[in-house]
C-alpha positions in Angstrom: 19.4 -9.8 11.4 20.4 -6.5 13.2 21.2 -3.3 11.4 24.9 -3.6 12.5 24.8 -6.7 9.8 23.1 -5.1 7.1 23.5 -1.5 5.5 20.7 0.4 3.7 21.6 1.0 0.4 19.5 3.8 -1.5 17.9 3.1 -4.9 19.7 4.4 -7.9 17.4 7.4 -9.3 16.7 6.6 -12.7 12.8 7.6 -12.4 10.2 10.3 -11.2 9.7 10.1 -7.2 5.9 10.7 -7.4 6.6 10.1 -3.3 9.3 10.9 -1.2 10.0 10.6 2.4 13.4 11.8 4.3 14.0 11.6 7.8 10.4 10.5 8.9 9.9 10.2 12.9 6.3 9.4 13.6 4.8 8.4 17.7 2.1 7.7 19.4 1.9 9.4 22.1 5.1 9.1 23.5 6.0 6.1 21.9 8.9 6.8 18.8 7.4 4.6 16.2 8.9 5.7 13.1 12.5 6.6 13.9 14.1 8.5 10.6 12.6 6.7 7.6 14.0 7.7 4.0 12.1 5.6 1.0 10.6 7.0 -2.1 8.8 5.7 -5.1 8.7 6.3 -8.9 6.4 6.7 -11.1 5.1 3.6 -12.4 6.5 1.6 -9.8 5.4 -1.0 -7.4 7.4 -0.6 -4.1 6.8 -2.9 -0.9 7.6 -3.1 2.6 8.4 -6.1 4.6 9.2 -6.4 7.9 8.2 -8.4 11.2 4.9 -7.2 13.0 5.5 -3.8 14.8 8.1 -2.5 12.2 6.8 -0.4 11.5 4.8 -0.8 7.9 1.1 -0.1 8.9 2.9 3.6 10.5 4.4 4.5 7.8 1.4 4.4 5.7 -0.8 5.9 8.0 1.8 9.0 7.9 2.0 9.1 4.4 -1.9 9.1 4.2 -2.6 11.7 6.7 -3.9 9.7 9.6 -0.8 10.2 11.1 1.6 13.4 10.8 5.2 13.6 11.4 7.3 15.3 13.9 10.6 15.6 12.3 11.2 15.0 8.5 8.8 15.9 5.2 6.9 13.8 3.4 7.0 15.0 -0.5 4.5 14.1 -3.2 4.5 15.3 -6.8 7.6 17.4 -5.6 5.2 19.1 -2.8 5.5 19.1 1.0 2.5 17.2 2.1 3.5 16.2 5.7 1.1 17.9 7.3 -1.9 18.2 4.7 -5.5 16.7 6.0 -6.3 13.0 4.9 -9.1 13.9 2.9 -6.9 16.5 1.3 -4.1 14.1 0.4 -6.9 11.7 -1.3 -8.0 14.7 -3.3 -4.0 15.1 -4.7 -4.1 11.4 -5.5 -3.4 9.1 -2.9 -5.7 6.6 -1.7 -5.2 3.2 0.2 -7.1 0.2 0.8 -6.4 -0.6 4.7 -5.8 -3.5 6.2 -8.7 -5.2 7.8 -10.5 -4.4 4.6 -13.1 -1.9 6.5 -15.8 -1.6 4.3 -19.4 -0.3 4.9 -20.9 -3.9 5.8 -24.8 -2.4 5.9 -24.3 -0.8 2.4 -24.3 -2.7 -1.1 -21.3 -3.2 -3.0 -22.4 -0.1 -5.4 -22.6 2.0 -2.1 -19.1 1.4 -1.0 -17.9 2.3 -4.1 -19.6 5.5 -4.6 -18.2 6.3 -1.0 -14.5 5.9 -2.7 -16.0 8.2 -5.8 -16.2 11.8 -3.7 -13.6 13.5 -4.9 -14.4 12.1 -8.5 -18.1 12.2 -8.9 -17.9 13.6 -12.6 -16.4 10.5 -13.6 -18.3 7.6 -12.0 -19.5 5.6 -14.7 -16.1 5.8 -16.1 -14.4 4.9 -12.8 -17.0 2.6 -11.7 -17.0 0.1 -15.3 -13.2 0.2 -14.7 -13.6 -1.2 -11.0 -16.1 -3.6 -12.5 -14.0 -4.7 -15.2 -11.0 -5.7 -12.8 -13.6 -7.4 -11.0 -16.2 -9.4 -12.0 -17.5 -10.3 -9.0 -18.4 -7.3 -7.5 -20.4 -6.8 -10.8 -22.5 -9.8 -9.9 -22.8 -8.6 -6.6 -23.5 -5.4 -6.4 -26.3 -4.9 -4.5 -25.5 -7.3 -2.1 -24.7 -5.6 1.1 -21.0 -5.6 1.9 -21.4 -7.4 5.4 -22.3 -10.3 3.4 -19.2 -10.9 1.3 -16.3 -13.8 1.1 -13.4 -12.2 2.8 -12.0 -12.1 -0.6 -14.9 -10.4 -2.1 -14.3 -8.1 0.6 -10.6 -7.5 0.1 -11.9 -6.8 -4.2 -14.4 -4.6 -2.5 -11.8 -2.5 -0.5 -9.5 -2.0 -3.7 -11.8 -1.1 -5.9 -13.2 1.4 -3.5 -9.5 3.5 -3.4 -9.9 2.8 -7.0 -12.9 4.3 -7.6 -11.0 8.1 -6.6 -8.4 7.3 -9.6 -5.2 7.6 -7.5 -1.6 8.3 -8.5 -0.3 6.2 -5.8 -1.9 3.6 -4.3 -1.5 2.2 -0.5 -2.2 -1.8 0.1 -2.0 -2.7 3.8 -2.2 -6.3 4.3 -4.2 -7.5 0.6 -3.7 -11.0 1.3 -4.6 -11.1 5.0 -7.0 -14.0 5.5 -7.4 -15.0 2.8 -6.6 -18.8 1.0 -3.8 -19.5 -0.9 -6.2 -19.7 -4.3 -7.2 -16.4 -3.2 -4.1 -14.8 -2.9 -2.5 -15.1 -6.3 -6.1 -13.8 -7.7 -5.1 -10.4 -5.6 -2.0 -10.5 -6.9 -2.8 -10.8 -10.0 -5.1 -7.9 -10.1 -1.9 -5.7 -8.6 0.0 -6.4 -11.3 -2.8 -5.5 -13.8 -3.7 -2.1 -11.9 -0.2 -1.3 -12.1 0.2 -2.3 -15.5 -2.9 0.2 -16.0 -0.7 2.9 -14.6 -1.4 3.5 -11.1 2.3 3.6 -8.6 1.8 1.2 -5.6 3.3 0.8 -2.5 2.4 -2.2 -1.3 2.6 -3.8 2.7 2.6 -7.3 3.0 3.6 -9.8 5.7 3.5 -12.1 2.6 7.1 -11.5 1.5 7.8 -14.3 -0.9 4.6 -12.6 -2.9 5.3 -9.2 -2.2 8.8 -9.1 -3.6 7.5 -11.5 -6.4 5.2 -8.7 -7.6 7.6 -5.5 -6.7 10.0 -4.0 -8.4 12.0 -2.7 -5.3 11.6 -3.5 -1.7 12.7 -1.8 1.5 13.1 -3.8 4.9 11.8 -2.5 8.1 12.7 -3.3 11.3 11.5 -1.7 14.9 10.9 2.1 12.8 14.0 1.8 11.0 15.0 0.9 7.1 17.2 -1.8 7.7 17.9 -3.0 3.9 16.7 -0.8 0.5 17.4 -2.8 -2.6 15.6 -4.2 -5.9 13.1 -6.7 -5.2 14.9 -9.3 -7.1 18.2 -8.5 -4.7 16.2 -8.3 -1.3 15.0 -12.6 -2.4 17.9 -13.5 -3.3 19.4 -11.9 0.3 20.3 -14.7 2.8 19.7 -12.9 6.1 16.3 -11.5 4.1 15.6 -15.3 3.4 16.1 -17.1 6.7 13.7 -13.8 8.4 11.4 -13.3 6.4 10.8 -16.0 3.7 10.7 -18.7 5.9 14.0 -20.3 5.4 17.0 -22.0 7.5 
């Protein structure tokens, strides 16, 4: 599927765009990695990206989150221009992501990971920390077990619940379901839906598609730094070109 076969069609606005990007070009180095990305998500939504490996996805995260800043277009969240605003900064305003690869503090206990993702919100720990503990059990159980010492699904509840524990607005998932088995990955799903369901926006990447746009409400299509397709979640399965690339079928 090339872009010539497909064209991006924008999302009706009939919410709140907590996060906006227009125009986005992102590099490494030299390298032109994100080449003039428009998406946004609303206010309650969940909103994921799917695309082959080097899309594109993990970039676009890390330039919404502040790792990465861009060199042409803005980056707007709660209506403000945050495109060049310090990582640490931007979790402070209310965004927050669990990366892919889980990255967690493997010499500290579970409790210590979590009060790592607690800085900005110290005054409401306990609060933040029985929610966390609610939406998973097992981290309860195990938390002062050192986080090196986890199942890799453990870790993945471990890595949520850490963004958690700064009580985002909009929440980034890179990869949740990396690894992990098949049992394991509806569990993770599951708890999206619910922490959505709480209130928290998500945008979620996945190279899970099926999943991802099973959980979604809208969905946007990447391919080499480019949106290729925008559309509801329920329209981008049902696509036969989205199907036969990216949902494994002939």
């Amino acid at each position: 599927m090339t872009a010539a076969e497909a064209a991006v069609r924008p999302s009706a606005d009939n919410g709140t765009a907590v996060l906006k990007l227009e125009d986005v070009h992102s590099y490494y180095g030299n390298i032109h990695a994100l080449k003039g990305i428009d998406l946004e998500v609303r206010s309650g939504e969940i909103v994921t990206l799917i695309g082959a490996n080097g899309a594109g996805k993990t970039t676009t995260l890390k330039t919404i989150n502040g790792l990465m800043h861009p060199r042409q277009g803005k980056i707007w969240f709660e209506g403000q221009d945050v495109s060049h605003v310090a990582a640490h900064q931007l979790v402070r305003r209310g965004i927050s992501q669990a990366p892919e690869g889980r990255r967690i503090f493997s010499r500290m206990t579970v409790l210590e990971n979590l009060q790592m993702g607690a800085f900005t919100t110290l005054t409401r720990f306990d609060q933040h920390l029985e929610r966390v503990m609610t939406l998973f059990p097992r981290l309860r159980e195990r938390a002062s077990q050192k986080g090196g010492t986890l199942s890799g699904g453990e870790q993945q509840m471990l890595a949520i619940g850490r963004a958690l524990m700064s009580e985002p607005k909009l929440l980034l998932l890179d990869e949740p379901s990396l690894g992990l088995s098949p049992i394991l990955v509806e569990q993770i799903f599951d708890i999206i839906r619910e922490i959505n369901a709480q209130g928290t926006t998500i945008l979620l990447v996945e190279q899970n598609a099926l999943q991802a746009l099973a959980v979604a409400q809208r969905g946007y299509v990447l391919q080499t730094g480019r949106v290729l397709l925008a559309d509801t979640a329920a329209a981008l399965a049902a696509n036969e070109d989205v199907r036969r690339a990216y949902l494994g079928e002939i």
